[in-house]
C-alpha positions in Angstrom: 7.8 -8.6 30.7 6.0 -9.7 27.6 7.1 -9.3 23.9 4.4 -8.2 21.8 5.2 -8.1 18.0 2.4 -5.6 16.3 1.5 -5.6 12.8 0.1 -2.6 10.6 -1.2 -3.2 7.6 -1.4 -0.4 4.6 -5.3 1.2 5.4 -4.5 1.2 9.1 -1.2 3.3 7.9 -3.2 5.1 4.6 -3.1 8.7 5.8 -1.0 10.9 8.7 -4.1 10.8 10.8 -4.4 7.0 10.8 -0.5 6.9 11.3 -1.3 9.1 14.5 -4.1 6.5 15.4 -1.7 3.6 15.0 1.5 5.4 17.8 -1.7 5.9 20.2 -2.4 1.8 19.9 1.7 1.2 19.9 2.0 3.5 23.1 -1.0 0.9 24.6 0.8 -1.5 24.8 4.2 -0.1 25.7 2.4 1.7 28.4 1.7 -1.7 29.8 5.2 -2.7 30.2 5.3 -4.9 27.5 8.5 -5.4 25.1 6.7 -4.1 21.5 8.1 -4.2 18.1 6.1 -3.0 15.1 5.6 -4.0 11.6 4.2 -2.0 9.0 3.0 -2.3 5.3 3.5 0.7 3.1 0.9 3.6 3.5 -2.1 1.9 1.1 -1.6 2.7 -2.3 1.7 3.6 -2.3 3.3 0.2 -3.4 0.5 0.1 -6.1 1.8 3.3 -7.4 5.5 2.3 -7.4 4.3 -0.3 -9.8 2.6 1.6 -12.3 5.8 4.0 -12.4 7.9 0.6 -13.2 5.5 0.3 -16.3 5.6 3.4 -17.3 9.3 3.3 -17.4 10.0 -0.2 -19.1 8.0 -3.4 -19.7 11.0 -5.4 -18.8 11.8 -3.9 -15.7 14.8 -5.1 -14.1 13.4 -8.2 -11.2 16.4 -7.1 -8.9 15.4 -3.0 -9.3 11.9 -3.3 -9.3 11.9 -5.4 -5.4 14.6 -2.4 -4.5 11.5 0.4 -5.7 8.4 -1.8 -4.5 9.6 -1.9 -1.2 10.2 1.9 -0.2 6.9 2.5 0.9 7.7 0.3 3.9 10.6 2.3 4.8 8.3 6.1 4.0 5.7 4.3 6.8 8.3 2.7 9.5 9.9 5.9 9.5 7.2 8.6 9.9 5.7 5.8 12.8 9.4 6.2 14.3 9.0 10.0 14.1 5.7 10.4 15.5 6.3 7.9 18.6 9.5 10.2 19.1 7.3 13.2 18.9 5.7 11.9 22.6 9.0 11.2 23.9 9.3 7.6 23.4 12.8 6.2 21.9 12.2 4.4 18.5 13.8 4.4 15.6 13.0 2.5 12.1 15.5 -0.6 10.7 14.9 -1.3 7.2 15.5 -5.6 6.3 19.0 -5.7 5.6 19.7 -3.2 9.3 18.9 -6.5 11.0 19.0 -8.3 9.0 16.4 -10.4 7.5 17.4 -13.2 5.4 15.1 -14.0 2.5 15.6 -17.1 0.0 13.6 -17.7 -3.1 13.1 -15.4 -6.1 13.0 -11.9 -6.6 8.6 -10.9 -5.5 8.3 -14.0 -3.8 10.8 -14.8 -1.8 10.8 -16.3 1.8 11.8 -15.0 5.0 14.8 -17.9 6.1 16.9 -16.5 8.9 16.0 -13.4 11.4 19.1 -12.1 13.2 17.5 -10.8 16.3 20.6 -9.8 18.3 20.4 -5.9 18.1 16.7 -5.9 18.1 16.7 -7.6 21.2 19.4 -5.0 22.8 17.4 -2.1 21.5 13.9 -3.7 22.9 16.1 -3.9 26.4 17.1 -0.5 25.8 13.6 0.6 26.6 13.1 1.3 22.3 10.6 0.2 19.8 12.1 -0.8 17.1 9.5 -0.2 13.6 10.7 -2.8 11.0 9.9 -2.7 7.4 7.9 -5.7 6.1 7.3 -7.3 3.0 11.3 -7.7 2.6 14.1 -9.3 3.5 17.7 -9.5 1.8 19.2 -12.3 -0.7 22.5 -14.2 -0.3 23.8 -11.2 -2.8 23.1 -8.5 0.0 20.0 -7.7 -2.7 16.8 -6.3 -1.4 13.8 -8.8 -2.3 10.0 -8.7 -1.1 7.6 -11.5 -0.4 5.0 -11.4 -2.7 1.3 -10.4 -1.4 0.8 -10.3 2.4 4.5 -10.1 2.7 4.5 -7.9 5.8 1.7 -10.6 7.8 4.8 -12.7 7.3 7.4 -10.5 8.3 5.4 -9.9 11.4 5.0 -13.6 11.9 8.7 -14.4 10.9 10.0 -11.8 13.4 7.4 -13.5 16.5 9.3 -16.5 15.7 12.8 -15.8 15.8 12.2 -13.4 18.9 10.1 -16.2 20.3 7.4 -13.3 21.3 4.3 -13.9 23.4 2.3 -12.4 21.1 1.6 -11.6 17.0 -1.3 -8.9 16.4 -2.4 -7.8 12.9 -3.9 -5.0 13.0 -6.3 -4.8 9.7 -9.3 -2.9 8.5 -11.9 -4.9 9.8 -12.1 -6.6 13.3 -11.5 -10.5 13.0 -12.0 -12.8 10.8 -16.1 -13.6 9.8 -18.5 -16.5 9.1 -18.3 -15.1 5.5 -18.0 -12.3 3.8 -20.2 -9.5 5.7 -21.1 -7.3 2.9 -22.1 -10.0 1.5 -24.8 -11.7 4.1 -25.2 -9.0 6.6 -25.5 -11.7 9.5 -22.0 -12.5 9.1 -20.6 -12.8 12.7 -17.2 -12.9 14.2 -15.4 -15.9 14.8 -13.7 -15.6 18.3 -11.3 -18.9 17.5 -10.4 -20.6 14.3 -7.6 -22.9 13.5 -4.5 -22.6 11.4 -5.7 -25.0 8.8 -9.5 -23.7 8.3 -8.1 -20.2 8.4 -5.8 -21.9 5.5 -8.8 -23.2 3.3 -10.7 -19.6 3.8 -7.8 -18.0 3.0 -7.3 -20.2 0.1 -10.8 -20.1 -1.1 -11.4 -16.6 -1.2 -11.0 -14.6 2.7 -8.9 -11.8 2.0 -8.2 -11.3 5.6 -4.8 -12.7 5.3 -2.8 -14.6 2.6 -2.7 -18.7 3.0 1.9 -18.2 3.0 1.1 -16.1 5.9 -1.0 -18.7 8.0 1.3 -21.5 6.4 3.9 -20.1 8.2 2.1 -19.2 11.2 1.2 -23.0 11.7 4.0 -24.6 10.3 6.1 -22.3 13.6 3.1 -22.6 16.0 2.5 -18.9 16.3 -0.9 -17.9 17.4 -2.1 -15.2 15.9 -4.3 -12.1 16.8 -6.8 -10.4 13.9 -8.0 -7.1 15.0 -9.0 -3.6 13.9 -7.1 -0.3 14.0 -10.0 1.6 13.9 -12.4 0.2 16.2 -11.6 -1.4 20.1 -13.0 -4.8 20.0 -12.0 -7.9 20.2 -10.6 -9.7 17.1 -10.0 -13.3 15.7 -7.5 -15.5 17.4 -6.0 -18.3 15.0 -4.4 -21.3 16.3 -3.6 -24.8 16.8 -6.6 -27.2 17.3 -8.7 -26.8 20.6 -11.6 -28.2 21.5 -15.3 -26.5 20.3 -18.1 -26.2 23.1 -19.9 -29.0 22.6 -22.8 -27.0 23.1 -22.5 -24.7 20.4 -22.5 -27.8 17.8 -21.1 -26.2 15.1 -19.6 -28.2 12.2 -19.2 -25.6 9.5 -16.7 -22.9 10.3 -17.3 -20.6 7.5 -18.4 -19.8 4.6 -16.1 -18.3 1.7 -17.2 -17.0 -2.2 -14.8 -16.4 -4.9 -16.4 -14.8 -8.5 -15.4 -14.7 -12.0 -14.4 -18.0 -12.2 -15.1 -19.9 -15.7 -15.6 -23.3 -16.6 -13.9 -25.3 -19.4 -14.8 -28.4 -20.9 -12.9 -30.3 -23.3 -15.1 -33.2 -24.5 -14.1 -35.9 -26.8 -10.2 -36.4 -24.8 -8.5 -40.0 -25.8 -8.8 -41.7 -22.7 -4.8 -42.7 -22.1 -2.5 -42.4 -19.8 -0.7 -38.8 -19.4 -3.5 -36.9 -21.4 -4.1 -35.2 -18.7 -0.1 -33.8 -18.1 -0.3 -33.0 -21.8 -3.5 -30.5 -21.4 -2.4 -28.6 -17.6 1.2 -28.5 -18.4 1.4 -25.7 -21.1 -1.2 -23.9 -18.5 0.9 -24.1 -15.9 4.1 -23.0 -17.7 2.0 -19.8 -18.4 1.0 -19.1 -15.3 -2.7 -20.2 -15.6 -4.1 -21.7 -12.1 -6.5 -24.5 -12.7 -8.9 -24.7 -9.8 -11.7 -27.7 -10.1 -11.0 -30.5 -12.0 -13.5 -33.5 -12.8 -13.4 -35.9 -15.2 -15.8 -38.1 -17.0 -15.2 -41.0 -18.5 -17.3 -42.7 -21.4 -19.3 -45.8 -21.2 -16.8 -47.7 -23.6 -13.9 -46.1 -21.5 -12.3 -45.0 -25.0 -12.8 -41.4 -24.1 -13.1 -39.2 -21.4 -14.4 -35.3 -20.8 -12.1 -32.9 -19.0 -13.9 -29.8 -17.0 -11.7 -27.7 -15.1 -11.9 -24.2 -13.6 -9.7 -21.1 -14.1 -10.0 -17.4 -13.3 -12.3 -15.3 -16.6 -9.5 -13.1 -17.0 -7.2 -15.8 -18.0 -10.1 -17.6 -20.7 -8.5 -16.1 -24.0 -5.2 -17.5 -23.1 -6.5 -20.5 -22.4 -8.7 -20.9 -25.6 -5.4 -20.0 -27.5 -3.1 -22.6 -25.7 -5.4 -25.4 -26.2 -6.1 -25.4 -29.5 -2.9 -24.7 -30.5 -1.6 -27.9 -28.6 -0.8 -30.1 -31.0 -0.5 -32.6 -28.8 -4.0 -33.6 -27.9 -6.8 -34.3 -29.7 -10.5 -33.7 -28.9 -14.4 -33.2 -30.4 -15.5 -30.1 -28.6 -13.6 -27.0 -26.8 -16.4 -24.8 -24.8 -16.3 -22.4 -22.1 -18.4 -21.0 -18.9 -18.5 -17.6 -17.4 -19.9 -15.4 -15.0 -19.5 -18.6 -12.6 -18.7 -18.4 -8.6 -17.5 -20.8 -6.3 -19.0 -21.3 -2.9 -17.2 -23.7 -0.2 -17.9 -24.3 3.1 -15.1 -24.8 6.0 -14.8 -26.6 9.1 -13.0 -29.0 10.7 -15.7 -31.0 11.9 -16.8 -32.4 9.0 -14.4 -34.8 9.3 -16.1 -37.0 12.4 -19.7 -35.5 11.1 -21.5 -37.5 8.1 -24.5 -36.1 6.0 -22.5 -32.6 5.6 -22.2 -33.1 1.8 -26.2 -33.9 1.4 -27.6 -30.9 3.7 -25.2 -28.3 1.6 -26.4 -29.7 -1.6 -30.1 -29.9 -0.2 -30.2 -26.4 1.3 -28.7 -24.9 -2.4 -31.4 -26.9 -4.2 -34.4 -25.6 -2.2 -33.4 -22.2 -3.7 -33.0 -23.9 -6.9 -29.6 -23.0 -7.2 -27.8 -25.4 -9.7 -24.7 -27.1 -9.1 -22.3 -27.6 -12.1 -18.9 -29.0 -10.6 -17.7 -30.0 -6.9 -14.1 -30.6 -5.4 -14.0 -31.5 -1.8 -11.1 -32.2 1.2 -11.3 -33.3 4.6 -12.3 -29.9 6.1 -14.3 -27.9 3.1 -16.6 -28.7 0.6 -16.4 -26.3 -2.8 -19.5 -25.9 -5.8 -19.8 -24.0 -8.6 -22.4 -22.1 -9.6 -23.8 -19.1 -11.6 -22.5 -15.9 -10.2 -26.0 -14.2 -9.7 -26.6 -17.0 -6.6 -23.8 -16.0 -4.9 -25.9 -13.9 -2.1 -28.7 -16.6 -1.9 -25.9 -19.8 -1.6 -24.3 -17.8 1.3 -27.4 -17.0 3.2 -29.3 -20.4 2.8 -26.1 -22.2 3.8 -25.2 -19.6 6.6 -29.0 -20.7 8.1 -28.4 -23.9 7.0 -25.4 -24.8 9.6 -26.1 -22.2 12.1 -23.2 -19.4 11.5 -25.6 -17.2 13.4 
């Protein structure tokens, strides 16, 4: 008898009719003698919700109180799943984190699943039950509830396949698998049947919001393969695992294709060209909680000075402007800024035996005439900036370009 672990995310739980959907899908598998466990996200927008009401109610809302009131809508969804599987006559019953318990180190919204006591969920799985487990929340080493930051029940899901050393992990989601890029944004998009953990890692990294980079960081890092499918639609989905070997025939390099938007560009011309300049700039960034993406520097011909060009997020450009020019540690000729930028980066794992890959992205962008103004690389991806309005055209020529079709 197989162990299944299932995971629901919050659209494929928004509404009592999709909760209904999602006990027809649970009883599909149980049907089929398998061992099943669920995991479900909070009904969408419910957690978003819970937020606001923290705001409204103090802007230093207690860290410890806040994780306790984030992470009810797990418990509202778990148990009205429970109720509804009940309803046809199956046993289940809902076990909020610390019923297990989980164990979760780390700080209060971003803590990490540790330890997973799996002794009563394994007699209530022989019992003939389905046991529906919060995620997105585990418990500290002061019995306190904490959650996991974003995607927080993927890793539950993944966490619990672990520790119950399950056959299988399924996330259920709102779309079927995991794409060649973004489908509303190129149209010929297609389904990738197979990807592994560490180019689902970059696309997730880079800008693939079908699951967050902890979660697949996790999945590799415990060799749990992982199933990407849709609650709403009967199809096969996305499987991501360890390395395997690509049909020769199909000769495809480039994996996918991911896009990220309002990114901006900052260039601080005129730095001192010394040792630890470079600490003295990012540091006050990063003790405000501003991620630098892209960095490139330029050195002068007389090696007396260099120019600094980095990328961050649009939202945080104020900040930014504010931090460094009123570090008095540096010095510098010119402070000026980029927006309305995007960054484009292609994925694969085999660009690492293939050469030329760099030349034919760079090629295929400039026969649209579609400038490039910074580039960062790694092994498996290849990332550009450019101006927002291109995004479309970079995806589709490079989509043609390496054969995503």
């Amino acid at each position: 008898m197989k162990t299944i672990v299932l995971k629901f995310g919050g659209t494929s739980v928004g509404s009592i009719e999709r909760i209904k959907k999602v006990t027809q899908i649970i009883l599909n598998y149980k049907r089929k003698r398998n061992r099943v466990i669920v995991v479900s996200s909070a009904m969408s927008g419910v957690t978003n919700d819970l937020i606001n009401k923290s705001r409204l109610i103090s802007n230093n809302f207690d860290k410890a109180e806040y994780d306790v009131l984030i992470s009810t809508g797990e418990q509202v969804a778990c148990a009205l799943i429970a109720g509804r599987l009940n309803h046809y006559g199956f046993k289940s019953r809902s076990w909020m984190s610390w019923q297990v318990p989980i164990l979760a180190d780390g700080p209060y919204a971003s803590a990490r699943i540790s330890k997973i006591f799996t002794k009563v969920l394994k007699k209530y799985l022989k019992s003939g039950g389905i046991p529906i487990v919060t995620g997105f929340q585990g418990i500290n080493d002061y019995s306190r509830l904490t959650t996991l930051g974003r995607g927080g029940s993927d890793a539950s899901a993944i966490m619990i396949a672990k520790f119950l050393k399950a056959d299988e992990c399924i996330i259920y989601t709102d779309v079927d698998g995991v794409y060649t890029t973004d489908p509303k944004l190129h149209k010929k998009a297609k389904k990738i049947k197979q990807i592994e953990y560490d180019e689902m890692l970059e696309m997730a990294s880079l800008g693939s919001k079908v699951m967050q980079p902890t979660s697949v960081q996790d999945a590799k890092l415990n060799n749990i393969n992982i199933s990407v499918k849709s609650s709403f639609i009967n199809k096969p989905g996305t499987l991501i695992t360890k390395s395997f070997k690509k049909k020769e025939s199909n000769n495809q390099i480039i994996t996918g294709i991911t896009s990220t938007k309002n990114d901006s560009k900052i260039t601080i011309a005129g730095v001192k060209d010394k040792p630890g300049v470079a600490a003295l700039i990012f540091e006050p960034l990063s003790k405000n909680l501003i991620n630098v993406d892209m960095v490139v520097q330029n050195i002068s011909l007389d090696g007396k000075e260099t120019d600094l060009t980095f990328t961050i997020k649009t939202e945080d450009v104020k900040k930014t402007e504010k931090i460094i020019k009123g570090n008095k540690k540096i010095s510098y000729r010119k402070l000026s800024f980029d927006k309305n930028l995007a960054k484009i980066s292609i994925i694969g794992v085999g660009m690492i035996t293939s050469p030329g890959i760099t030349y034919r992205m760079f090629k295929a962008l400039a026969s649209k005439k579609i400038n490039i103004m910074v580039i960062s690389t790694s092994e498996i991806k290849i990332s550009v900036l450019i101006s927002s309005r291109f995004i479309k055209k970079a995806i589709a020529v490079l989509h043609k370009e390496f054969k995503l079709y």
